[in-house]
HTML snippet that shows the backbone in 3Dmol.js (N, CA, C, O; Angstrom):
<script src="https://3Dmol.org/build/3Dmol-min.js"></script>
<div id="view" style="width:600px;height:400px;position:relative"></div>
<script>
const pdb = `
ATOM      1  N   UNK A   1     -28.878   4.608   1.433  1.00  0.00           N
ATOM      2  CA  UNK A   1     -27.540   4.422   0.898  1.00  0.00           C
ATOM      3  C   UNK A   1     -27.637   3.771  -0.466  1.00  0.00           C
ATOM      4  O   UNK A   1     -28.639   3.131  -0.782  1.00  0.00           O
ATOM      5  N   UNK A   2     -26.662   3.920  -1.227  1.00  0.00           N
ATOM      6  CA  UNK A   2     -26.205   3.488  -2.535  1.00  0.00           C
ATOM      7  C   UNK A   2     -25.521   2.749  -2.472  1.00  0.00           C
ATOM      8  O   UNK A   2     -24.961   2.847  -1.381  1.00  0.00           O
ATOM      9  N   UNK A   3     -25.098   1.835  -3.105  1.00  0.00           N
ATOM     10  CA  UNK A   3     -24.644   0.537  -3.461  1.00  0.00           C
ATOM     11  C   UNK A   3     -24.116   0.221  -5.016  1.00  0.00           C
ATOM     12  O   UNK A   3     -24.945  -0.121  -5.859  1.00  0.00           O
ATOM     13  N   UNK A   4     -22.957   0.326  -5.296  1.00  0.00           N
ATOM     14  CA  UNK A   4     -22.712   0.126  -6.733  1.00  0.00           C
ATOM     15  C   UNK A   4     -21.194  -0.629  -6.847  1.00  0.00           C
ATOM     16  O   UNK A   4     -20.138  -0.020  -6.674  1.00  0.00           O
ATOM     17  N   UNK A   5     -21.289  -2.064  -7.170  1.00  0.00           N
ATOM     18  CA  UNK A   5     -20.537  -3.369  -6.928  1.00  0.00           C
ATOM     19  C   UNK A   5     -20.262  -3.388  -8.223  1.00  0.00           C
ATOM     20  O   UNK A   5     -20.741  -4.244  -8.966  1.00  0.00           O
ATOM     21  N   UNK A   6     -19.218  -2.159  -8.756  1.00  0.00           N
ATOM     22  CA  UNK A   6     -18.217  -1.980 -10.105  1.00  0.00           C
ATOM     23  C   UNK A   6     -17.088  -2.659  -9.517  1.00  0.00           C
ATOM     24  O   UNK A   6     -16.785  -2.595  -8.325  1.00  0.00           O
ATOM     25  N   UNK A   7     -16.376  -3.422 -10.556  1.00  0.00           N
ATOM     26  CA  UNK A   7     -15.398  -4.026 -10.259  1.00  0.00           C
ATOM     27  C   UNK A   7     -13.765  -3.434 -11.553  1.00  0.00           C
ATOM     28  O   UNK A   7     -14.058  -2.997 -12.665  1.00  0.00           O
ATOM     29  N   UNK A   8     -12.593  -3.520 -11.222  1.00  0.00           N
ATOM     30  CA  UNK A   8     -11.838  -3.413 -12.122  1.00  0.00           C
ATOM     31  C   UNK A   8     -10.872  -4.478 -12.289  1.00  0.00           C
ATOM     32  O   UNK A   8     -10.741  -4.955 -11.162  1.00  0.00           O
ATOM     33  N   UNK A   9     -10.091  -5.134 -13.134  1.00  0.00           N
ATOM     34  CA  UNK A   9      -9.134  -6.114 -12.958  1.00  0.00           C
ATOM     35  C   UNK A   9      -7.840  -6.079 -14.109  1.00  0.00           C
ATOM     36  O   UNK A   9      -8.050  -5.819 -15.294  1.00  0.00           O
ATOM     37  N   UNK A  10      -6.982  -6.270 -13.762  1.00  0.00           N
ATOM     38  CA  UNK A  10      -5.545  -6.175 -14.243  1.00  0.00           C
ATOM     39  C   UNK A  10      -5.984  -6.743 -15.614  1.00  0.00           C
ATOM     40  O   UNK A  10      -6.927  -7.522 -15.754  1.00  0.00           O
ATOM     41  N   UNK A  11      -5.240  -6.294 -16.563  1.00  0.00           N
ATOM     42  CA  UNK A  11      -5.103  -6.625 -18.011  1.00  0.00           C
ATOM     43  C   UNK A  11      -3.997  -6.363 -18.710  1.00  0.00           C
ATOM     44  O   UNK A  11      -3.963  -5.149 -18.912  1.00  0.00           O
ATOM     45  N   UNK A  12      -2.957  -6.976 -19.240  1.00  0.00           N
ATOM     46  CA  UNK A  12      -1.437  -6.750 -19.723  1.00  0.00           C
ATOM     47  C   UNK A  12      -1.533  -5.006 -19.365  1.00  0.00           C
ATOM     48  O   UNK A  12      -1.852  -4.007 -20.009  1.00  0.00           O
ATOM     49  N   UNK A  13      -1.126  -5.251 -18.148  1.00  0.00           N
ATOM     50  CA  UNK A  13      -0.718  -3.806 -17.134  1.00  0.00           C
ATOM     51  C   UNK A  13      -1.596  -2.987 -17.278  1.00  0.00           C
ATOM     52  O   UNK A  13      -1.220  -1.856 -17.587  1.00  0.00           O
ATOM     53  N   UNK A  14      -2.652  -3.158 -17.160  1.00  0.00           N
ATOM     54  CA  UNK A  14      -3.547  -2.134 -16.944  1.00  0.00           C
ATOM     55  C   UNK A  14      -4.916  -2.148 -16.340  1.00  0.00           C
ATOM     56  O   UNK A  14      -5.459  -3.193 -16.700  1.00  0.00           O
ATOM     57  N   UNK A  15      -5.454  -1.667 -15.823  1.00  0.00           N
ATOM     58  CA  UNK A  15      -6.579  -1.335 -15.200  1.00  0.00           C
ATOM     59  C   UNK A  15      -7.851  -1.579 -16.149  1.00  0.00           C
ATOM     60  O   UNK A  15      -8.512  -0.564 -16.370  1.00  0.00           O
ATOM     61  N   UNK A  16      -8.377  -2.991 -16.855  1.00  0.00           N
ATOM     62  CA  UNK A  16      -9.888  -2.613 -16.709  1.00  0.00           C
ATOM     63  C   UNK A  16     -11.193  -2.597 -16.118  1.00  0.00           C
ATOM     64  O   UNK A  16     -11.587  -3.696 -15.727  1.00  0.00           O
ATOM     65  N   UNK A  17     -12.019  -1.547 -15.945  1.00  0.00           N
ATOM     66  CA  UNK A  17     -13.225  -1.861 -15.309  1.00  0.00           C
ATOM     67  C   UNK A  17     -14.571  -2.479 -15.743  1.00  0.00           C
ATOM     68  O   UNK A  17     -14.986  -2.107 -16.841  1.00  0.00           O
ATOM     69  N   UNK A  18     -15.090  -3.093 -15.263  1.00  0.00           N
ATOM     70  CA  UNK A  18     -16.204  -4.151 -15.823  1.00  0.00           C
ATOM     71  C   UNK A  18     -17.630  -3.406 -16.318  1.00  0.00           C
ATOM     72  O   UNK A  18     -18.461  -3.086 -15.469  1.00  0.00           O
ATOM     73  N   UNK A  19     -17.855  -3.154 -17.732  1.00  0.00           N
ATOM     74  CA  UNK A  19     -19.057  -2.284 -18.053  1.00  0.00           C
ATOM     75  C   UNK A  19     -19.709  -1.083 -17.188  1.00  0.00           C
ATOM     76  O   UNK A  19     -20.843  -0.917 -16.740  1.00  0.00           O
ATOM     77  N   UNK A  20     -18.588  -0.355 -17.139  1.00  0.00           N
ATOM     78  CA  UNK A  20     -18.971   0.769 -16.476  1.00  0.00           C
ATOM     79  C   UNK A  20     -20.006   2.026 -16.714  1.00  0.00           C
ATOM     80  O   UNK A  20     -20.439   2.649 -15.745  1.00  0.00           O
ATOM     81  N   UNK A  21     -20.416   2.397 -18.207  1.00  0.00           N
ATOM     82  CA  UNK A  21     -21.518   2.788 -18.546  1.00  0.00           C
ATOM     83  C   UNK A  21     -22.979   1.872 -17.768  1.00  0.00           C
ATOM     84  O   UNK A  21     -24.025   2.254 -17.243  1.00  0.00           O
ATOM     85  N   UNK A  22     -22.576   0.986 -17.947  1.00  0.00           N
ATOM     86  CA  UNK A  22     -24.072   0.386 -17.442  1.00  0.00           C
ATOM     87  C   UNK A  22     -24.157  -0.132 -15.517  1.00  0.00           C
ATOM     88  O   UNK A  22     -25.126  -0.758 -15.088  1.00  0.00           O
ATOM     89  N   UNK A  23     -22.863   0.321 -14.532  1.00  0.00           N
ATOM     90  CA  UNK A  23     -23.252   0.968 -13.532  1.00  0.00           C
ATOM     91  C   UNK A  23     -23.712   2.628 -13.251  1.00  0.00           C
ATOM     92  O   UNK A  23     -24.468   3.121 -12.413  1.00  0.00           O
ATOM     93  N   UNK A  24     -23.075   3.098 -14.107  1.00  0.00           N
ATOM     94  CA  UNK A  24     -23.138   5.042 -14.272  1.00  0.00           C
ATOM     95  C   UNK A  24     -24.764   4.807 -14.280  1.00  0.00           C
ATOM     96  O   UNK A  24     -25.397   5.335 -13.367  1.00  0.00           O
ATOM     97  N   UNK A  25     -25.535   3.967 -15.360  1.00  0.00           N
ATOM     98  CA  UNK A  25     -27.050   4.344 -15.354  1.00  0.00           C
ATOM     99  C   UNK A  25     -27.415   3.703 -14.318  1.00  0.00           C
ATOM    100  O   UNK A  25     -28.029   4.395 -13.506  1.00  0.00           O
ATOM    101  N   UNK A  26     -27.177   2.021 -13.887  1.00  0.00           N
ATOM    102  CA  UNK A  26     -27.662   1.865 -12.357  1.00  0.00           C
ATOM    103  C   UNK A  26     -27.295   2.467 -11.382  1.00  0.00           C
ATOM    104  O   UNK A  26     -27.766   1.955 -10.367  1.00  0.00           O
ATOM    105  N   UNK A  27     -26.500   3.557 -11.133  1.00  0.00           N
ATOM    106  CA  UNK A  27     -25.851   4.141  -9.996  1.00  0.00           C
ATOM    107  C   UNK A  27     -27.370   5.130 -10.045  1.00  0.00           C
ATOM    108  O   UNK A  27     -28.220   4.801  -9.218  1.00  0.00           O
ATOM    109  N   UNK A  28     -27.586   5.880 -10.643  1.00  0.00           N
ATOM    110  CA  UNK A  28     -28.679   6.446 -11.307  1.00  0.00           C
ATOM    111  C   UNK A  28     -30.059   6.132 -11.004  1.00  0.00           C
ATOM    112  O   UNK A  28     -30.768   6.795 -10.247  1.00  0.00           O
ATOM    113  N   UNK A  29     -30.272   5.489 -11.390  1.00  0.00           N
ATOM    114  CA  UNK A  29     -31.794   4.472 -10.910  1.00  0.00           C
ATOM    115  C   UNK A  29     -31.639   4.335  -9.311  1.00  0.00           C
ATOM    116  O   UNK A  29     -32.654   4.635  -8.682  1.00  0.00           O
ATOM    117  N   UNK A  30     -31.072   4.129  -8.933  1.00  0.00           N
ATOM    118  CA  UNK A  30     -30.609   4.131  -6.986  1.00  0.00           C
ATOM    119  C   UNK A  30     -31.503   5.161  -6.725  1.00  0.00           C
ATOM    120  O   UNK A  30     -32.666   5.276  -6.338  1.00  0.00           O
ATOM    121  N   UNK A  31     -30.094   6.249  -7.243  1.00  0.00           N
ATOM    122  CA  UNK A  31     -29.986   7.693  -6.357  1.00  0.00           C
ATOM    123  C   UNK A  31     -31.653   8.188  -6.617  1.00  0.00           C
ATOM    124  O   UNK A  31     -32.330   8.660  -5.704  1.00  0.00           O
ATOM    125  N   UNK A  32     -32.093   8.019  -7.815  1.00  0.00           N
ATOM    126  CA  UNK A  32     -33.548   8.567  -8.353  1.00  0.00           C
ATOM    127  C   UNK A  32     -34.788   8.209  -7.480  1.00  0.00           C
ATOM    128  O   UNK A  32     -35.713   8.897  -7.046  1.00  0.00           O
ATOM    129  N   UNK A  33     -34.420   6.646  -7.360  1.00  0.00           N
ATOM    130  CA  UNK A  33     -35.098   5.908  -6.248  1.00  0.00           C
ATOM    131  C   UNK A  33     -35.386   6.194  -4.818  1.00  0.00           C
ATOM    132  O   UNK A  33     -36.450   6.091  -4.207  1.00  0.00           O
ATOM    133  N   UNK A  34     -33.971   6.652  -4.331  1.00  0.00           N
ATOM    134  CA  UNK A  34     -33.847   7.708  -2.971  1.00  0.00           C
ATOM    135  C   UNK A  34     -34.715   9.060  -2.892  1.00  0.00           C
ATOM    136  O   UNK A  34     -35.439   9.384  -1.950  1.00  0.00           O
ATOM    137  N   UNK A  35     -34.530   9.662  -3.883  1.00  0.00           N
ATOM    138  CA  UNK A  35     -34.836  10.749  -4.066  1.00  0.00           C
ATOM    139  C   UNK A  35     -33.429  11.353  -3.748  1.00  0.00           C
ATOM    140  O   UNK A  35     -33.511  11.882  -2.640  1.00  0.00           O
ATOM    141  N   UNK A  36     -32.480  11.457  -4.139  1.00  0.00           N
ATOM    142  CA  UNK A  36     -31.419  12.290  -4.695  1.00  0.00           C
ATOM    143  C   UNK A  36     -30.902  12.572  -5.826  1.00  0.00           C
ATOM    144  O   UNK A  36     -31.348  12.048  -6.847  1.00  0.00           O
ATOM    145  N   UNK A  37     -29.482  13.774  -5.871  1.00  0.00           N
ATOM    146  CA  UNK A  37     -29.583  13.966  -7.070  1.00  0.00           C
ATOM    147  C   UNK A  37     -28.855  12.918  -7.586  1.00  0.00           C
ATOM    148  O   UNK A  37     -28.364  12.042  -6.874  1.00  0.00           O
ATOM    149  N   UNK A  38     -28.744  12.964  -8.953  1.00  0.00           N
ATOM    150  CA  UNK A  38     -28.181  12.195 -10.051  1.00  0.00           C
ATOM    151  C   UNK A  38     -26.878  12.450 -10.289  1.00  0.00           C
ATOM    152  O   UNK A  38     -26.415  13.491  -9.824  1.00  0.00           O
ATOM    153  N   UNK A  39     -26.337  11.885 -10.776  1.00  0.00           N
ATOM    154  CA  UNK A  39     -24.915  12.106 -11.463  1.00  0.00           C
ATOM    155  C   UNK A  39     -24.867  12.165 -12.497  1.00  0.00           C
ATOM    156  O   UNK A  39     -25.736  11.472 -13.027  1.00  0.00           O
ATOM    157  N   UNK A  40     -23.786  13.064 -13.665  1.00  0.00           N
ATOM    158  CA  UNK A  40     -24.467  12.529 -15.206  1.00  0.00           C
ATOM    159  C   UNK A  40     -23.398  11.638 -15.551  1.00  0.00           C
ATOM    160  O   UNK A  40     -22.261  11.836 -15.125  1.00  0.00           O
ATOM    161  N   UNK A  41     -23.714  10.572 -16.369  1.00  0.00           N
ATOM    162  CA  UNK A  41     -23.021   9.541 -16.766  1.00  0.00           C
ATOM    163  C   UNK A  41     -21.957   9.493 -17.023  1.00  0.00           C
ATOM    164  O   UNK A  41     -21.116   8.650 -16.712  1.00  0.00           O
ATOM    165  N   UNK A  42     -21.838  10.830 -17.910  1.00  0.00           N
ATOM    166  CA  UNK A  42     -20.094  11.267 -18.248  1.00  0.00           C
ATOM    167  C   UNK A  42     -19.162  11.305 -17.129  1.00  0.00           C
ATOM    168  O   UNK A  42     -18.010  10.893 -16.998  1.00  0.00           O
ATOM    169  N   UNK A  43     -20.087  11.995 -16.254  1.00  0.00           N
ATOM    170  CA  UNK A  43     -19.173  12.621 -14.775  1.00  0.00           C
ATOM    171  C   UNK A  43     -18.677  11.640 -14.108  1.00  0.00           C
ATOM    172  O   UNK A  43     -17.502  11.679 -13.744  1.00  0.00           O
ATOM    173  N   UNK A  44     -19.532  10.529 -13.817  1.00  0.00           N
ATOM    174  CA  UNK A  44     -19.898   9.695 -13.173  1.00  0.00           C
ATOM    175  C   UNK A  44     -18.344   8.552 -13.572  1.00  0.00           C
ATOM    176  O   UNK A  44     -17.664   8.122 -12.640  1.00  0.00           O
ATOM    177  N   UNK A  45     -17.946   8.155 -15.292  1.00  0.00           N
ATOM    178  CA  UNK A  45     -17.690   7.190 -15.488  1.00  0.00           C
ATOM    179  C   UNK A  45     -16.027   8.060 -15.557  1.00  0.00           C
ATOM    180  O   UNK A  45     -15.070   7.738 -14.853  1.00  0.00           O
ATOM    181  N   UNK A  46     -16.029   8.947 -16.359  1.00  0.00           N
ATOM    182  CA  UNK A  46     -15.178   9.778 -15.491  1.00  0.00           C
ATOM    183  C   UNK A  46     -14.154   9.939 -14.832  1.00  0.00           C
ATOM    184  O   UNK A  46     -12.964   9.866 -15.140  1.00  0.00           O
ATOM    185  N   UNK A  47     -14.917  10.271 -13.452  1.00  0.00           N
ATOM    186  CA  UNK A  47     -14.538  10.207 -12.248  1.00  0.00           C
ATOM    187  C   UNK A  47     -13.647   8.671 -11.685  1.00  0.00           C
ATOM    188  O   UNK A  47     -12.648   8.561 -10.973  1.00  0.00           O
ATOM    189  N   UNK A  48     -14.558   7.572 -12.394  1.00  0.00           N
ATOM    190  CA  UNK A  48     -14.215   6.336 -11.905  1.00  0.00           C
ATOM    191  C   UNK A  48     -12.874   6.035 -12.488  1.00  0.00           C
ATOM    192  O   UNK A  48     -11.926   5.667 -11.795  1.00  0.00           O
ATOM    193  N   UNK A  49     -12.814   6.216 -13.898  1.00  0.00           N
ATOM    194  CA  UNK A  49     -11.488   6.269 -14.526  1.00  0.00           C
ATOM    195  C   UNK A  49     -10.581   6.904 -13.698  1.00  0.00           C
ATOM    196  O   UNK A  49      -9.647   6.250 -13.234  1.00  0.00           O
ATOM    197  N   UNK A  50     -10.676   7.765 -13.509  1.00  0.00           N
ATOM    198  CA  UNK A  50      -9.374   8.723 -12.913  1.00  0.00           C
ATOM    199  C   UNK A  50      -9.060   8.175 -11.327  1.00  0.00           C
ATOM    200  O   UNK A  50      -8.027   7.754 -10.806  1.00  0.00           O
ATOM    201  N   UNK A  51     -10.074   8.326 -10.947  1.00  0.00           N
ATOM    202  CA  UNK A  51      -9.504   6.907  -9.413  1.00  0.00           C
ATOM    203  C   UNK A  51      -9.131   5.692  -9.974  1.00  0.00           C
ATOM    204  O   UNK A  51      -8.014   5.390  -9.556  1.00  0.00           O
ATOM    205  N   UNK A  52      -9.533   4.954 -10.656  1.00  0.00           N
ATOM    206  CA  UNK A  52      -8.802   3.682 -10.842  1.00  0.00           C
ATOM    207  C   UNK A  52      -7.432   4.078 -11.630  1.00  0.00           C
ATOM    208  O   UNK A  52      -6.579   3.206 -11.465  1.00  0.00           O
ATOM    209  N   UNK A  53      -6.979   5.203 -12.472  1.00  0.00           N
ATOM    210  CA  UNK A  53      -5.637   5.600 -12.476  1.00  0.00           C
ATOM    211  C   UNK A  53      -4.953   5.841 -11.455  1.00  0.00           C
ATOM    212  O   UNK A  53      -3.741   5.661 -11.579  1.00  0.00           O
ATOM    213  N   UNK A  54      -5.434   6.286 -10.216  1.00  0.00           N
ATOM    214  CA  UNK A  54      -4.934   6.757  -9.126  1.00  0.00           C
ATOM    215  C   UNK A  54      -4.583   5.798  -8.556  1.00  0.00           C
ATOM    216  O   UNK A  54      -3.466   5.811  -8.037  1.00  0.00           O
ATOM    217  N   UNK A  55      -5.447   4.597  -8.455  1.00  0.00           N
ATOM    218  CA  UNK A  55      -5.193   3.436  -7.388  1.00  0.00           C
ATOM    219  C   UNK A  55      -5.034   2.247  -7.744  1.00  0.00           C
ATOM    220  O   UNK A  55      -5.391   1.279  -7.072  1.00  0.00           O
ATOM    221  N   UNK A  56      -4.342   2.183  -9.115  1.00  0.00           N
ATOM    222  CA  UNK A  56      -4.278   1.000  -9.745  1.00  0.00           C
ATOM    223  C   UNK A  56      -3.639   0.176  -9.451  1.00  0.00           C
ATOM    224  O   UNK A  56      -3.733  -0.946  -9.949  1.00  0.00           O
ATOM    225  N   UNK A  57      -2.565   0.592  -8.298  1.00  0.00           N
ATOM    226  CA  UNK A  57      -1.799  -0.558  -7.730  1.00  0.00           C
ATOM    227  C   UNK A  57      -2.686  -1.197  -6.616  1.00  0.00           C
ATOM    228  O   UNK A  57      -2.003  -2.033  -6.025  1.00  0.00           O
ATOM    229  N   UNK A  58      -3.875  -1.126  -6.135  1.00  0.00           N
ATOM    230  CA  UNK A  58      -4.586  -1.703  -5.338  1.00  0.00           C
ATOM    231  C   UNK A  58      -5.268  -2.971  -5.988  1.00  0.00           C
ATOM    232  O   UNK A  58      -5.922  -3.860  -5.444  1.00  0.00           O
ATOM    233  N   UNK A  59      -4.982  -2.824  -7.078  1.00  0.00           N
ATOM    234  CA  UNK A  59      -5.915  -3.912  -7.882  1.00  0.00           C
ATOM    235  C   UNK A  59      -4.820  -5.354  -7.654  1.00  0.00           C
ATOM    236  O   UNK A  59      -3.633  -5.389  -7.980  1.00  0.00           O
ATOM    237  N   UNK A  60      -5.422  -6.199  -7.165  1.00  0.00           N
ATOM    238  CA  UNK A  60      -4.816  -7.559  -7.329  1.00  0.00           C
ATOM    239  C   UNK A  60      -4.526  -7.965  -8.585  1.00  0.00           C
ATOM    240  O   UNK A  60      -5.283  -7.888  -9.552  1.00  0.00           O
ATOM    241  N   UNK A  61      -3.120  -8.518  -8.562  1.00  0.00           N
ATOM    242  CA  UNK A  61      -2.820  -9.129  -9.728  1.00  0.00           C
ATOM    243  C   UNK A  61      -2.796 -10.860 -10.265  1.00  0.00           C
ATOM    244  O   UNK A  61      -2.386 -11.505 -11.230  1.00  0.00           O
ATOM    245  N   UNK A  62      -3.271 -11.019  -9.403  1.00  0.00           N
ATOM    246  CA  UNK A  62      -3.312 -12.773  -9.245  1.00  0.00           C
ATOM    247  C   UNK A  62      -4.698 -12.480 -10.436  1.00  0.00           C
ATOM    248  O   UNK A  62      -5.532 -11.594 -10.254  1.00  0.00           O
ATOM    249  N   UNK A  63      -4.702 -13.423 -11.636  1.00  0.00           N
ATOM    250  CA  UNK A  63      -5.528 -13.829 -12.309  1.00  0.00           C
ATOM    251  C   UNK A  63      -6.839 -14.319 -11.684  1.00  0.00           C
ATOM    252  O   UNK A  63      -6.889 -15.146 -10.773  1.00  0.00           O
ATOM    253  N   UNK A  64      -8.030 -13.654 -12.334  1.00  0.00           N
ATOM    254  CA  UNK A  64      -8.982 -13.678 -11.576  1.00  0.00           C
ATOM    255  C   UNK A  64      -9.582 -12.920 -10.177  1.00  0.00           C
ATOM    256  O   UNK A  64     -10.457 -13.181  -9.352  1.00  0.00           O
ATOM    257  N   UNK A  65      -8.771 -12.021 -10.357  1.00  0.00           N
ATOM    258  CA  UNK A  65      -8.709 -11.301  -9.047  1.00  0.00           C
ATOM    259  C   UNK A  65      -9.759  -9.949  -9.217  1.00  0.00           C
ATOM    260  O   UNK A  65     -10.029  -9.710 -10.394  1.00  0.00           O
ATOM    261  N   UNK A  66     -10.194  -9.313  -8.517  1.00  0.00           N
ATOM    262  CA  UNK A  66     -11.180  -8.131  -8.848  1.00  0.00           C
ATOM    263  C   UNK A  66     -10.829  -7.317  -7.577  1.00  0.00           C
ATOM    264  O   UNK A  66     -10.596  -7.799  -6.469  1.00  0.00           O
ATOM    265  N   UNK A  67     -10.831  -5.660  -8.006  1.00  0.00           N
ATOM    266  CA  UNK A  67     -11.236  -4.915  -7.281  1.00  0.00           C
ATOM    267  C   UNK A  67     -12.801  -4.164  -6.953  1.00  0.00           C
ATOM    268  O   UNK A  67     -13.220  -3.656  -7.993  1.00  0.00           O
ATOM    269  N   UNK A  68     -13.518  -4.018  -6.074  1.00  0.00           N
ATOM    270  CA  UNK A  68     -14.785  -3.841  -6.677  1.00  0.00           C
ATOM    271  C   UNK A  68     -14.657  -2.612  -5.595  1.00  0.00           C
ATOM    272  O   UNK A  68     -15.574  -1.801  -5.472  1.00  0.00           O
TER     273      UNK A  68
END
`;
const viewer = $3Dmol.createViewer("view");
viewer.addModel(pdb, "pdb");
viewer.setStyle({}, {cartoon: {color: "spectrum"}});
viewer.zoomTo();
viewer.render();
</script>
């Protein structure tokens, strides 16, 4: 299994996520590690954007708060 502890957090109304290029390449190093395939980075970061548009009301809004 993979494991990738990206987090996003509220910002004057909006969704940001915490250096997400540099989980896309550790997500990467995992899967390589397994021996599976890869994701490409673009796809990868992406993808994450467009779910955290999707589910941005899941994100806590209490300051200091994280979705991961």
């Amino acid at each position: 299994a993979v494991f990738e502890g990206m987090s996003a957090y509220p910002k004057d109304d909006k969704a940001v996520l915490f250096r997400v290029k540099d989980h896309a390449e550790r997500i990467n190093k995992s899967l390589e590690r397994l021996a599976m395939p890869t994701i490409p980075n673009e796809l990868f970061t992406e993808s994450i954007i467009e779910l955290i548009k999707l589910e941005k009301d899941w994100i806590p809004k209490k300051d200091g708060s994280y979705l991961y």
